[in-house]
N, CA, C and O atoms as a Maestro MAE file, in Angstrom:
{
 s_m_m2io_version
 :::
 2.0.0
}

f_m_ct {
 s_m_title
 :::
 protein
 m_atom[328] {
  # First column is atom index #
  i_m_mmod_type
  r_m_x_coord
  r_m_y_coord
  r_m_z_coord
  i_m_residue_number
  s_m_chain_name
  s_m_pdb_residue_name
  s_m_pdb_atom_name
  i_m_atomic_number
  :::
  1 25 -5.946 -11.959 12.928 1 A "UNK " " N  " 7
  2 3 -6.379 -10.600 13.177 1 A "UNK " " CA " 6
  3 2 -6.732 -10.389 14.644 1 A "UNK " " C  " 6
  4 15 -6.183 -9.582 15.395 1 A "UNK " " O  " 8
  5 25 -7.791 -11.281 14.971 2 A "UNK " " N  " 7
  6 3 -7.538 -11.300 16.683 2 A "UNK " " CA " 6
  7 2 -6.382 -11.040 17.798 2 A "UNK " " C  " 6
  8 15 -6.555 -10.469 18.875 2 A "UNK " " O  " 8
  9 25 -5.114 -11.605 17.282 3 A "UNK " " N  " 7
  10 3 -4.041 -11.372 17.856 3 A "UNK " " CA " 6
  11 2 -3.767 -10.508 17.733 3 A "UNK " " C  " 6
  12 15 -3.334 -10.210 18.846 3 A "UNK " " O  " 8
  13 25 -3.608 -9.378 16.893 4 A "UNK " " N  " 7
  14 3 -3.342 -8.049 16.569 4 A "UNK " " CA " 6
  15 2 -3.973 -6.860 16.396 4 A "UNK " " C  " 6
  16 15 -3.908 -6.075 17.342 4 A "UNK " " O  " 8
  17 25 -4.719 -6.448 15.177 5 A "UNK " " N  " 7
  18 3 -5.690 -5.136 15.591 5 A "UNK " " CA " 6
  19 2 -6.776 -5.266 15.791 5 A "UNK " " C  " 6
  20 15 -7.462 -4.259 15.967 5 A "UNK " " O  " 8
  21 25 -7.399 -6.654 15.845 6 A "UNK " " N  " 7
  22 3 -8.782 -6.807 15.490 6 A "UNK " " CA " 6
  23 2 -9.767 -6.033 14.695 6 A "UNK " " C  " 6
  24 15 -10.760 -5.742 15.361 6 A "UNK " " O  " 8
  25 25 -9.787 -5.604 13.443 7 A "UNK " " N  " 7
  26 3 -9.845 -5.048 12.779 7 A "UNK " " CA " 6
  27 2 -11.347 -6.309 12.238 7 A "UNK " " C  " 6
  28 15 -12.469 -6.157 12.723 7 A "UNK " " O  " 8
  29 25 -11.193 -6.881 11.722 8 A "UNK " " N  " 7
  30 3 -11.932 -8.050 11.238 8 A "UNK " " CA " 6
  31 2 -13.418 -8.246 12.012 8 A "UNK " " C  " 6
  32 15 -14.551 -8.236 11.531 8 A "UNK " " O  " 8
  33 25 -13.090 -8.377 13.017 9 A "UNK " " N  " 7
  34 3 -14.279 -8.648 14.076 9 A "UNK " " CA " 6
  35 2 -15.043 -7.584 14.288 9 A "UNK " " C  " 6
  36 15 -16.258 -7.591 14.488 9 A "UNK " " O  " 8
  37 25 -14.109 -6.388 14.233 10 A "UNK " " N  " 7
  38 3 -14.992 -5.015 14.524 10 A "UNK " " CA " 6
  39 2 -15.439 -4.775 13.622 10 A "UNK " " C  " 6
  40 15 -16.257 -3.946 14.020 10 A "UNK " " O  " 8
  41 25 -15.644 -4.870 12.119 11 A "UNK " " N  " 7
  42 3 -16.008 -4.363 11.289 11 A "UNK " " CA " 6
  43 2 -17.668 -4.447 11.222 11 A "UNK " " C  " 6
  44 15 -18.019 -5.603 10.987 11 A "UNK " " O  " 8
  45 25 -18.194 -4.009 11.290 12 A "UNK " " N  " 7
  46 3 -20.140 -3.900 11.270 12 A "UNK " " CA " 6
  47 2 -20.398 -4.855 10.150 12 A "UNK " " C  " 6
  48 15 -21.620 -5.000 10.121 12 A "UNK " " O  " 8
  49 25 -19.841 -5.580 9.208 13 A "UNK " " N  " 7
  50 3 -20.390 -6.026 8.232 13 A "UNK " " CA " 6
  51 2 -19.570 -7.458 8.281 13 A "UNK " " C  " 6
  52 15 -20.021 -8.459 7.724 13 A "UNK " " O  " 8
  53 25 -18.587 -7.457 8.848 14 A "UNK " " N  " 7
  54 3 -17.903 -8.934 8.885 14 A "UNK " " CA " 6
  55 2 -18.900 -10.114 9.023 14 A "UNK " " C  " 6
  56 15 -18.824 -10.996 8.168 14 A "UNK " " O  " 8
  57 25 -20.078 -10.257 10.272 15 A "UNK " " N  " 7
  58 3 -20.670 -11.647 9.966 15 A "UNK " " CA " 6
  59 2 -21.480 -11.653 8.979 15 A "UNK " " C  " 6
  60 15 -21.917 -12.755 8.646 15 A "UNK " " O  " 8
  61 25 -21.825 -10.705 8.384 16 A "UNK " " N  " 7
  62 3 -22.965 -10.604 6.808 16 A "UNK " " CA " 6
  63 2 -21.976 -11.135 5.896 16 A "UNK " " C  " 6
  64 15 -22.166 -12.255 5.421 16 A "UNK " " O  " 8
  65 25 -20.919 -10.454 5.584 17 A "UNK " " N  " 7
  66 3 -19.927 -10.322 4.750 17 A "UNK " " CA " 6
  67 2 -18.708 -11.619 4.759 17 A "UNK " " C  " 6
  68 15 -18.273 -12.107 3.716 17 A "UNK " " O  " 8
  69 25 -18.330 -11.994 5.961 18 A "UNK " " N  " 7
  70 3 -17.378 -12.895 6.095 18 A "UNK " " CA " 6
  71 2 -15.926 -12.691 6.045 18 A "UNK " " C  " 6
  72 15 -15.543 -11.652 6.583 18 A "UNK " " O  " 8
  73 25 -14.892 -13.564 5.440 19 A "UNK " " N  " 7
  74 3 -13.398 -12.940 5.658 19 A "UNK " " CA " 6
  75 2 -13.142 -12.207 4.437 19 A "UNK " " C  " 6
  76 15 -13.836 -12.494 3.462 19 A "UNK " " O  " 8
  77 25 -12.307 -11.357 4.336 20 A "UNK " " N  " 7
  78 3 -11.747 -10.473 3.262 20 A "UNK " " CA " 6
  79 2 -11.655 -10.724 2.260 20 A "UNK " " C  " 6
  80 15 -11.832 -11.936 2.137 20 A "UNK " " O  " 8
  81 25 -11.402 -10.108 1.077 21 A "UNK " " N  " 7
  82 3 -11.014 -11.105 -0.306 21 A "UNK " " CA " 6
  83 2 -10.531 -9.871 -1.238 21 A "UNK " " C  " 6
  84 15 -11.417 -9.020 -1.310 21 A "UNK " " O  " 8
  85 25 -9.356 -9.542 -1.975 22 A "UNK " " N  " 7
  86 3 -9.239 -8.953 -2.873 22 A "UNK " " CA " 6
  87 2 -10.388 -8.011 -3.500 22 A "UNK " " C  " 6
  88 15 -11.406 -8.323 -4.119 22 A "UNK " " O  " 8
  89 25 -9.970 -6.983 -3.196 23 A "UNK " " N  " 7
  90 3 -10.796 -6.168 -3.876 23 A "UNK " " CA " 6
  91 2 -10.417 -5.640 -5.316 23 A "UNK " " C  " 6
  92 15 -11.178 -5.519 -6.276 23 A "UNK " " O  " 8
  93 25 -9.033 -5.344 -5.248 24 A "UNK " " N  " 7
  94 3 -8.618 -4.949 -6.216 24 A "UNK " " CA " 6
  95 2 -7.110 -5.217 -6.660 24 A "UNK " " C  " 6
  96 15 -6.445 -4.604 -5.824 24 A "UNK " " O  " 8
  97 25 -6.307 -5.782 -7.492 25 A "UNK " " N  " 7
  98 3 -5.281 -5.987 -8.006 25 A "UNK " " CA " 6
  99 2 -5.057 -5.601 -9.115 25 A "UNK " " C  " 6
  100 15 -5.702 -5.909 -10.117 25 A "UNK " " O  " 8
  101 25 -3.754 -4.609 -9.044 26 A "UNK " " N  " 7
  102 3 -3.225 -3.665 -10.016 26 A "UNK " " CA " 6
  103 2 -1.623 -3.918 -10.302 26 A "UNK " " C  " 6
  104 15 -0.941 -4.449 -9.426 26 A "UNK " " O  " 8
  105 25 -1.109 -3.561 -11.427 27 A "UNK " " N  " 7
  106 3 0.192 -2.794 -11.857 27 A "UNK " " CA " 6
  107 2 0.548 -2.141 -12.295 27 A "UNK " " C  " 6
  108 15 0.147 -1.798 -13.407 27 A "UNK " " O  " 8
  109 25 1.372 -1.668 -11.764 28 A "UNK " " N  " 7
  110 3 1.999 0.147 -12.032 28 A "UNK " " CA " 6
  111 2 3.400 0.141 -12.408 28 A "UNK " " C  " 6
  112 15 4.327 0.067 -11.601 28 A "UNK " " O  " 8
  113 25 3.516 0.224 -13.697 29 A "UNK " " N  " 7
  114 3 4.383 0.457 -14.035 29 A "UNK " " CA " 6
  115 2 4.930 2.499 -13.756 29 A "UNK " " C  " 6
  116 15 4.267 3.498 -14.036 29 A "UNK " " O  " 8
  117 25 5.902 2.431 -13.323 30 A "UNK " " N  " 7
  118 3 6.689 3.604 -13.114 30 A "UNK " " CA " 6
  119 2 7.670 4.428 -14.019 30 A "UNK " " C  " 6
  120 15 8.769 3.997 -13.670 30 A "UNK " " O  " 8
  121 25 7.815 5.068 -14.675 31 A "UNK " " N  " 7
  122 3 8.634 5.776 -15.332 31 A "UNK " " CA " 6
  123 2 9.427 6.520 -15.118 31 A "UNK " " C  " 6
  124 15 8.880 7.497 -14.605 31 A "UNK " " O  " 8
  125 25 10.789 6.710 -15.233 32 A "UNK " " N  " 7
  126 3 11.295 8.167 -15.127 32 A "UNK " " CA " 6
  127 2 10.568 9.599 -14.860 32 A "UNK " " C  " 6
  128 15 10.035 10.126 -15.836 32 A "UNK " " O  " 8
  129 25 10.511 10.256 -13.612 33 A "UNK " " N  " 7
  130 3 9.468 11.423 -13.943 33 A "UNK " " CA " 6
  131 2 8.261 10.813 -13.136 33 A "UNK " " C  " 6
  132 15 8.026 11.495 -12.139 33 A "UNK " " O  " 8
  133 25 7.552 9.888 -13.257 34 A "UNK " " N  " 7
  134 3 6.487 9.339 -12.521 34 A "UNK " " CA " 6
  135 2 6.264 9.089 -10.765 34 A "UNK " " C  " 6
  136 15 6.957 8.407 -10.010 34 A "UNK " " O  " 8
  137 25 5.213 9.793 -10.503 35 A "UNK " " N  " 7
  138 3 5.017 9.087 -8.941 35 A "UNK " " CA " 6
  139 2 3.613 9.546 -8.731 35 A "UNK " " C  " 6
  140 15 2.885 10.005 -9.611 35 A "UNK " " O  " 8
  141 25 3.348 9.398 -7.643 36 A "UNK " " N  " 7
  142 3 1.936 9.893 -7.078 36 A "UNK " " CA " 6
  143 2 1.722 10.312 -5.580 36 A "UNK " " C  " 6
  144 15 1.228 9.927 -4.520 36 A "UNK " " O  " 8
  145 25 2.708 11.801 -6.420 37 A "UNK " " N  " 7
  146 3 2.466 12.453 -4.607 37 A "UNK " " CA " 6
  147 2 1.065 13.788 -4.335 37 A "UNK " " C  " 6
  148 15 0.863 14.995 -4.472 37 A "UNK " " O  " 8
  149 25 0.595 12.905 -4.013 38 A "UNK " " N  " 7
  150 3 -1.142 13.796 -3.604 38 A "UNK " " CA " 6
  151 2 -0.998 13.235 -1.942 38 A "UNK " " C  " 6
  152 15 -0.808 12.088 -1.537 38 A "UNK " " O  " 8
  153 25 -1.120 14.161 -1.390 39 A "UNK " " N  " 7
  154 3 -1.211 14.066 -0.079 39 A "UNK " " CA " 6
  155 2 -2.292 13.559 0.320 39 A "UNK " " C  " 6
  156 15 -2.462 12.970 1.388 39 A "UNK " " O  " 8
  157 25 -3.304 13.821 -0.760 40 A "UNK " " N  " 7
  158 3 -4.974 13.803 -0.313 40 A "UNK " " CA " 6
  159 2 -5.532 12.310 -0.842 40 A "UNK " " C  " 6
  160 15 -6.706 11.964 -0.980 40 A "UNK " " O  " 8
  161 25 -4.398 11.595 -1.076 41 A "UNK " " N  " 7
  162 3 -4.649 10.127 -2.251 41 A "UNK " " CA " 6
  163 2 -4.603 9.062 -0.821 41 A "UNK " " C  " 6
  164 15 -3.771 8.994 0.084 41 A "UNK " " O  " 8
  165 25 -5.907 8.271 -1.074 42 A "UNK " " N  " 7
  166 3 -6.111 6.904 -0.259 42 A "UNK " " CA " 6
  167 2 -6.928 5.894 -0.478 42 A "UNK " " C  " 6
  168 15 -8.037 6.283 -0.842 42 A "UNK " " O  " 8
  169 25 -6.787 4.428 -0.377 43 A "UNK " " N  " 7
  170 3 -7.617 3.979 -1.263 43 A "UNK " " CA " 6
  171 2 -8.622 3.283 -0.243 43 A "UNK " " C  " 6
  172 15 -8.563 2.369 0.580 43 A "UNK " " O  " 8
  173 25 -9.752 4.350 -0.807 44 A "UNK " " N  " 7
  174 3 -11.258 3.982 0.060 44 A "UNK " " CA " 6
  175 2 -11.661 2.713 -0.407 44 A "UNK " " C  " 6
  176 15 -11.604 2.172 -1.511 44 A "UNK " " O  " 8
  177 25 -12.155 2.308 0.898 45 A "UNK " " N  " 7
  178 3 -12.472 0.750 0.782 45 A "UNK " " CA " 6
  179 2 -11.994 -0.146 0.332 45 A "UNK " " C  " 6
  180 15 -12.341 -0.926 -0.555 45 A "UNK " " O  " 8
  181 25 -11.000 -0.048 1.060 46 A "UNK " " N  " 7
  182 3 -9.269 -0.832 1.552 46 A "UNK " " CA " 6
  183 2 -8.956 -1.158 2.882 46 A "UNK " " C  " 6
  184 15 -8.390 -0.454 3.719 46 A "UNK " " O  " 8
  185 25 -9.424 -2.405 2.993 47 A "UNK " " N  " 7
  186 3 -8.402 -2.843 4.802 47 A "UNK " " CA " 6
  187 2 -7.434 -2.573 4.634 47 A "UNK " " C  " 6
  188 15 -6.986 -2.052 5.655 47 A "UNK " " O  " 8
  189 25 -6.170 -2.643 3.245 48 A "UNK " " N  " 7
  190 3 -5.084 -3.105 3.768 48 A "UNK " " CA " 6
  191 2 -4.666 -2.554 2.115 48 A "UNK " " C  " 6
  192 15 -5.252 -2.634 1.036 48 A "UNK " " O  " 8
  193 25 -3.590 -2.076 2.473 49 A "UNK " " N  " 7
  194 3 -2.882 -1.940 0.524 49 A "UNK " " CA " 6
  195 2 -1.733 -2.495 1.061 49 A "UNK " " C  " 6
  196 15 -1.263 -2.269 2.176 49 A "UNK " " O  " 8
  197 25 -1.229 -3.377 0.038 50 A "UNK " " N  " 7
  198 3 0.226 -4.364 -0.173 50 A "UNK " " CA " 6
  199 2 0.840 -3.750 -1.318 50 A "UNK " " C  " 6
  200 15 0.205 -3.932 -2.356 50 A "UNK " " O  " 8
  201 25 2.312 -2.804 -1.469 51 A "UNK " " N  " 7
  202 3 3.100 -2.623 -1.981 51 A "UNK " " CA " 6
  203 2 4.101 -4.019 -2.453 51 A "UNK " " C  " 6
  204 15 4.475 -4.733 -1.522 51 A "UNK " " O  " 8
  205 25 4.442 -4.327 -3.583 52 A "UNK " " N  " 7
  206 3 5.649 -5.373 -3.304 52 A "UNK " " CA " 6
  207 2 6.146 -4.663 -5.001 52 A "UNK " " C  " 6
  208 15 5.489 -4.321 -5.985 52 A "UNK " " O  " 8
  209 25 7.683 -4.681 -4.665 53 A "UNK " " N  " 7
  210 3 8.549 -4.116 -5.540 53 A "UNK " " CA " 6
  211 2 8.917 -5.443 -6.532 53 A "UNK " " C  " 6
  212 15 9.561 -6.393 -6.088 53 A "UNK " " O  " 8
  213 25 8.543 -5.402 -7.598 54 A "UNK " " N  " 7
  214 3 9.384 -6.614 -9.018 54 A "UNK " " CA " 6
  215 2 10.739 -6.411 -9.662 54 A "UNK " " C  " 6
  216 15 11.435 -7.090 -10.416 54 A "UNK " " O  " 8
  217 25 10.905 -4.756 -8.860 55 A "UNK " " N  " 7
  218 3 12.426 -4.967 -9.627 55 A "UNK " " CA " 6
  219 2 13.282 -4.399 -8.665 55 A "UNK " " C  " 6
  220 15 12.907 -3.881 -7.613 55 A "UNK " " O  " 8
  221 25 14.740 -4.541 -9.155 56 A "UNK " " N  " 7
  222 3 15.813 -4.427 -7.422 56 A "UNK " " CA " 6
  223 2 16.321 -3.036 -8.025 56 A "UNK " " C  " 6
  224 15 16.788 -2.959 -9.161 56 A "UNK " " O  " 8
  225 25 16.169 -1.779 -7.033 57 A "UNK " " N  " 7
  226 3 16.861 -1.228 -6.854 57 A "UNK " " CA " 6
  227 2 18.347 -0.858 -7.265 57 A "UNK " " C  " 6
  228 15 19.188 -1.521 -6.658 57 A "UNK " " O  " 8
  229 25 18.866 0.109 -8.216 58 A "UNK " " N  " 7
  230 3 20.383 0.134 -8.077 58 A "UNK " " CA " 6
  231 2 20.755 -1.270 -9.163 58 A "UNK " " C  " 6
  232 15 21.934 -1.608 -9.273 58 A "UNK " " O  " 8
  233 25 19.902 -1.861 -9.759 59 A "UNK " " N  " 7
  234 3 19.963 -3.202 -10.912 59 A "UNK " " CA " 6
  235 2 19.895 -2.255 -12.130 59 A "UNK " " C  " 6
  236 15 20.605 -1.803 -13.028 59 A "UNK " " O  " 8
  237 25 18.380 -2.202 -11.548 60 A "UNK " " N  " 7
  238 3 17.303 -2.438 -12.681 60 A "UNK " " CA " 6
  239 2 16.950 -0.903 -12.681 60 A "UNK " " C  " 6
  240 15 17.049 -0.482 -13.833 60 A "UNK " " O  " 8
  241 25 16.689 -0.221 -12.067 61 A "UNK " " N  " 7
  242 3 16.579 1.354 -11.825 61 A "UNK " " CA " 6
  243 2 17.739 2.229 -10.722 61 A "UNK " " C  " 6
  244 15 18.269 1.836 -9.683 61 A "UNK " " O  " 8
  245 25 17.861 3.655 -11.512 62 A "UNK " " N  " 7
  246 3 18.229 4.223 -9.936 62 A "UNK " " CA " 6
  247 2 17.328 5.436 -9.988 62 A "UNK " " C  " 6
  248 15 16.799 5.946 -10.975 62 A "UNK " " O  " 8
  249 25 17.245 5.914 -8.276 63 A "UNK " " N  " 7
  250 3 16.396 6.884 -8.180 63 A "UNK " " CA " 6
  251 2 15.244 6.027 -7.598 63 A "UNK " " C  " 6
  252 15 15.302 4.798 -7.565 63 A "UNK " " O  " 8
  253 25 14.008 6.875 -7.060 64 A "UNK " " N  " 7
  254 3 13.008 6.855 -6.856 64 A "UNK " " CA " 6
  255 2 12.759 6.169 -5.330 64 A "UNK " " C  " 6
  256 15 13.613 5.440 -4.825 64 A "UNK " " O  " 8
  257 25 11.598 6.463 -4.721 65 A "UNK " " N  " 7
  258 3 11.473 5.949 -3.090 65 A "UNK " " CA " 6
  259 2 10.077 5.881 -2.808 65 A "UNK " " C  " 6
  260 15 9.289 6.706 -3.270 65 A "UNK " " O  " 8
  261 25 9.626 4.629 -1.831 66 A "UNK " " N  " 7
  262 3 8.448 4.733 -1.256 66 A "UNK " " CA " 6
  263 2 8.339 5.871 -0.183 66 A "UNK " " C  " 6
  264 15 9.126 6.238 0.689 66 A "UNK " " O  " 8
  265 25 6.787 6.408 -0.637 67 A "UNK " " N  " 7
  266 3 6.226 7.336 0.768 67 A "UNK " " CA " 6
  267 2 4.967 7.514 0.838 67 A "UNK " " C  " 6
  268 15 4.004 7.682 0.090 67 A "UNK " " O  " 8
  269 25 5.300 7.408 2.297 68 A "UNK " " N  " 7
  270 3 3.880 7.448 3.406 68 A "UNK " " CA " 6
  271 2 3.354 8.989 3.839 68 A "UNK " " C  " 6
  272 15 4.111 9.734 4.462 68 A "UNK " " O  " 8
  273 25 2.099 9.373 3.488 69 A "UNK " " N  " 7
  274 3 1.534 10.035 4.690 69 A "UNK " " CA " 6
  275 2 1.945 10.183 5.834 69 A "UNK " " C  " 6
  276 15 1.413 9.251 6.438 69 A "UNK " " O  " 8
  277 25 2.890 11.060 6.943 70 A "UNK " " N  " 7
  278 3 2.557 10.304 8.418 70 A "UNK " " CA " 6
  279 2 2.700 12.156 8.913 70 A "UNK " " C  " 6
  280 15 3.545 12.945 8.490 70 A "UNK " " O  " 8
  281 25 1.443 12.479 10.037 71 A "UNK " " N  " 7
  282 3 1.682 13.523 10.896 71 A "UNK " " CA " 6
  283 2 2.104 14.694 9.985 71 A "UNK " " C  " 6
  284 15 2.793 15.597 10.461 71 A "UNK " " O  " 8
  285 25 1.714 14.715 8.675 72 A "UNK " " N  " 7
  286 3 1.514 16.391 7.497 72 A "UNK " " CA " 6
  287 2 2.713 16.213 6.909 72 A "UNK " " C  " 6
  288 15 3.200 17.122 6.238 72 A "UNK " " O  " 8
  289 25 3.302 15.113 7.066 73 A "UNK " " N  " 7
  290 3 4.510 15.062 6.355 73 A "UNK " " CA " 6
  291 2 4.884 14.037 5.117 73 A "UNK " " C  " 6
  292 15 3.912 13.597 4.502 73 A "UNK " " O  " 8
  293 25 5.861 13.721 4.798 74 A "UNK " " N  " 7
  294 3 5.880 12.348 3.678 74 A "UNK " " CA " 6
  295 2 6.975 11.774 4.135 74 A "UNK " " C  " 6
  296 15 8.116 12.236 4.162 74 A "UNK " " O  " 8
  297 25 6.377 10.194 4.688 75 A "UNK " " N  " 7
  298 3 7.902 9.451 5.073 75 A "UNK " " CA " 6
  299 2 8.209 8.775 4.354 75 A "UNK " " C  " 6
  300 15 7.301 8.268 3.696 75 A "UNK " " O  " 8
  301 25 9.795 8.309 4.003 76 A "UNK " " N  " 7
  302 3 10.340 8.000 3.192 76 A "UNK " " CA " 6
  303 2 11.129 6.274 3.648 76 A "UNK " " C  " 6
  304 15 12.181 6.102 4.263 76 A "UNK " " O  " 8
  305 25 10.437 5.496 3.241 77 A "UNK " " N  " 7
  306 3 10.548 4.203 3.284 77 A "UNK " " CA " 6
  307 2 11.601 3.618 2.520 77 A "UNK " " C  " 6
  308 15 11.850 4.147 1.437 77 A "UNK " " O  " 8
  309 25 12.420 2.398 2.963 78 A "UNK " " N  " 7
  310 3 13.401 1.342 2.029 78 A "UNK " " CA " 6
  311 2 12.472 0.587 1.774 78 A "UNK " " C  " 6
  312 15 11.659 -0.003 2.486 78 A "UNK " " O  " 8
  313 25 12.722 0.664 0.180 79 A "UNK " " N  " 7
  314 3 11.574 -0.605 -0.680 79 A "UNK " " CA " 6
  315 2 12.481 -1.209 -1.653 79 A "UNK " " C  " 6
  316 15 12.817 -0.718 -2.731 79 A "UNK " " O  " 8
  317 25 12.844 -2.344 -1.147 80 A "UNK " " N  " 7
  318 3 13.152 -3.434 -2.368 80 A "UNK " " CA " 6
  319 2 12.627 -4.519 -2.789 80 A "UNK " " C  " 6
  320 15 11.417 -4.736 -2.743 80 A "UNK " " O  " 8
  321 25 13.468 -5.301 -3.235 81 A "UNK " " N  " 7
  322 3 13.048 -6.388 -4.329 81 A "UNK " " CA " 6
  323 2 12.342 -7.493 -3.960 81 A "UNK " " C  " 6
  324 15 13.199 -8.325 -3.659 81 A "UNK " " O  " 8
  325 25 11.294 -7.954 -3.821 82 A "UNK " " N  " 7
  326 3 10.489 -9.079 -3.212 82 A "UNK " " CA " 6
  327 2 9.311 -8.357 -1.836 82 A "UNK " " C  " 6
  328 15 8.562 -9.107 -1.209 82 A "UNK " " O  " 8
  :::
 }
 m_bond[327] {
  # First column is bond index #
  i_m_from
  i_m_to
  i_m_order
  :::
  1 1 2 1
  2 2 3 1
  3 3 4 2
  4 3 5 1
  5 5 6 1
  6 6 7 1
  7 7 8 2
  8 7 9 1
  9 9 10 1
  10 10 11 1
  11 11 12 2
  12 11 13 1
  13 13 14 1
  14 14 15 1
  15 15 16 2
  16 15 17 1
  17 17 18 1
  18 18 19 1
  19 19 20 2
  20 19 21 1
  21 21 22 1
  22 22 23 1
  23 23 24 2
  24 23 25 1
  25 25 26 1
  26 26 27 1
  27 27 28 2
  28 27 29 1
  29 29 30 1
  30 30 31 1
  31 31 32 2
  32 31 33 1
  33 33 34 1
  34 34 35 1
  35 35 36 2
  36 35 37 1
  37 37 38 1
  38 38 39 1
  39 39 40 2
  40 39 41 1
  41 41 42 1
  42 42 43 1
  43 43 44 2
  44 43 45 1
  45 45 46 1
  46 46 47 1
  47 47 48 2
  48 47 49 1
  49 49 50 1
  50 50 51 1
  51 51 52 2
  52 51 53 1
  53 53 54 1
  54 54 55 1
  55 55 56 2
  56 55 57 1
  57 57 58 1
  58 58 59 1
  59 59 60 2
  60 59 61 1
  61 61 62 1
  62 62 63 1
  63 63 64 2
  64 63 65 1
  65 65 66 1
  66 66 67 1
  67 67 68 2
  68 67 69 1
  69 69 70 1
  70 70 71 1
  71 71 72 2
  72 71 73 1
  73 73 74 1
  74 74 75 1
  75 75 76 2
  76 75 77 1
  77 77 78 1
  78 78 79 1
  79 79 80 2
  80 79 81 1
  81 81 82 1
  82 82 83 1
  83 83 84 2
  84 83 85 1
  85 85 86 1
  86 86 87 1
  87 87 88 2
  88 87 89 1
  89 89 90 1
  90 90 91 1
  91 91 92 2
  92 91 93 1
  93 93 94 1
  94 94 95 1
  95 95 96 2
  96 95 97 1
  97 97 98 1
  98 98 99 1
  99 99 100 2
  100 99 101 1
  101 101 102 1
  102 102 103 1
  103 103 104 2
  104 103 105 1
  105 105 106 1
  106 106 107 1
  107 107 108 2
  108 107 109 1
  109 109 110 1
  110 110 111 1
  111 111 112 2
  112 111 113 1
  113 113 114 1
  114 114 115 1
  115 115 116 2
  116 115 117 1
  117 117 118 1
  118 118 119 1
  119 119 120 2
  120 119 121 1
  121 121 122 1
  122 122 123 1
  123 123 124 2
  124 123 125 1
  125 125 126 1
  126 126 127 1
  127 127 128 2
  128 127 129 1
  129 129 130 1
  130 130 131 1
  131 131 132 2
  132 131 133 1
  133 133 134 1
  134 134 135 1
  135 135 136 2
  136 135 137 1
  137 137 138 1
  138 138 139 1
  139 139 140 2
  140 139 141 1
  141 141 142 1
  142 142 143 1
  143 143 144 2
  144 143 145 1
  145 145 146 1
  146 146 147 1
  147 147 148 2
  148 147 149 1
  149 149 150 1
  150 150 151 1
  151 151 152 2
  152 151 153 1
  153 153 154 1
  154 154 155 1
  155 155 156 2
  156 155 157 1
  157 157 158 1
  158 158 159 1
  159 159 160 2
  160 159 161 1
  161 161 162 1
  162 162 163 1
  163 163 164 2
  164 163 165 1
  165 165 166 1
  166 166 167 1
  167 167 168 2
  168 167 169 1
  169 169 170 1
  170 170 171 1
  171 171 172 2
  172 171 173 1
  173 173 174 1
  174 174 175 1
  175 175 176 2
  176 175 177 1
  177 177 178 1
  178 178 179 1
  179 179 180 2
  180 179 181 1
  181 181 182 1
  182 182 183 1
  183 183 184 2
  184 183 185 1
  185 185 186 1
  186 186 187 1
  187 187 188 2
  188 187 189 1
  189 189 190 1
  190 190 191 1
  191 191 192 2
  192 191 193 1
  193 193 194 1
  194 194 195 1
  195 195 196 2
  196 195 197 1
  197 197 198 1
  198 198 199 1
  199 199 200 2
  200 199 201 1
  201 201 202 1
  202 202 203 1
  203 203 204 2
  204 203 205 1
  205 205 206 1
  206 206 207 1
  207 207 208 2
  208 207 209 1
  209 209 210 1
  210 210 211 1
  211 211 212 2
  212 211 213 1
  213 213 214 1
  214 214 215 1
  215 215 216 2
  216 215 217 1
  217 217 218 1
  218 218 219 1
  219 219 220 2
  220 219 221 1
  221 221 222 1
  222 222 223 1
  223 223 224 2
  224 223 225 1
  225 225 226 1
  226 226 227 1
  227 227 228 2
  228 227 229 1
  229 229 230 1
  230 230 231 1
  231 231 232 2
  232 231 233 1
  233 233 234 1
  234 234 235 1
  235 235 236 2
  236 235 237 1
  237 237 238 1
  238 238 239 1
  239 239 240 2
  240 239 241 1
  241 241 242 1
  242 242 243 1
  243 243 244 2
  244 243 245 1
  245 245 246 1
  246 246 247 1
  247 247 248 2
  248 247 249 1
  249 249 250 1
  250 250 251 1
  251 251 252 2
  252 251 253 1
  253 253 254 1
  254 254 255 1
  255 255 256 2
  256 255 257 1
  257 257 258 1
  258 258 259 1
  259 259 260 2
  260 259 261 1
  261 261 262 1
  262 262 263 1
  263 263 264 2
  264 263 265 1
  265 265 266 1
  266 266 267 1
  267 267 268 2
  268 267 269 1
  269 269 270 1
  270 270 271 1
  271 271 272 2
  272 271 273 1
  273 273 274 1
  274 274 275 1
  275 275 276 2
  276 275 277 1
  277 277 278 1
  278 278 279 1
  279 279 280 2
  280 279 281 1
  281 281 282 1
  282 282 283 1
  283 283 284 2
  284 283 285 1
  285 285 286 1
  286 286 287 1
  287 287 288 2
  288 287 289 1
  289 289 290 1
  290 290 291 1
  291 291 292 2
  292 291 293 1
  293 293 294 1
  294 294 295 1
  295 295 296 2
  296 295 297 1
  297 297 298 1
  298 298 299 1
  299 299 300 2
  300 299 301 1
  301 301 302 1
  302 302 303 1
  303 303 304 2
  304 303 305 1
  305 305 306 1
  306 306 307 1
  307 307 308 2
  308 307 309 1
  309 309 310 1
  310 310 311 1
  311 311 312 2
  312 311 313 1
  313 313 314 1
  314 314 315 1
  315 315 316 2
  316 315 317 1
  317 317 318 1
  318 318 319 1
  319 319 320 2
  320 319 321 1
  321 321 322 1
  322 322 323 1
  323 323 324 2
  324 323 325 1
  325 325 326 1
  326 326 327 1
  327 327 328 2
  :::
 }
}
């Protein structure tokens, strides 16, 4: 983290608190029809959210896309398998 945003060190609670640890681990299963576009959706008290896709694209589903928040808009990310 030092090498990069330093995010860790700055945090007001890091030497009370120490290094990071899972806060929360989930699965989401997706459906036909399903997503979660709220512009206003973020997950408080979160360093960091990790997306990772379990199934491939164009296999196993077609349709559907990751997206980001960015500048009032929704960007539209390549998300595959692993």
């Amino acid at each position: 983290d030092a090498e990069h945003w330093g995010l860790l060190g700055a945090a007001p609670c890091a030497a009370r608190l120490g290094r990071p640890v899972p806060r929360s681990i989930e699965l989401h299963t997706v459906t036909q029809g399903g997503s979660l576009a709220d512009d206003t959706h973020f997950d408080s008290g979160s360093l960091w959210t990790l997306d990772v896709m379990l199934a491939t694209p164009g296999d196993d589903f077609d349709g559907g896309y990751l997206q980001t928040p960015e500048r009032g808009t929704r960007h539209h990310h390549e998300f595959g398998h692993g």
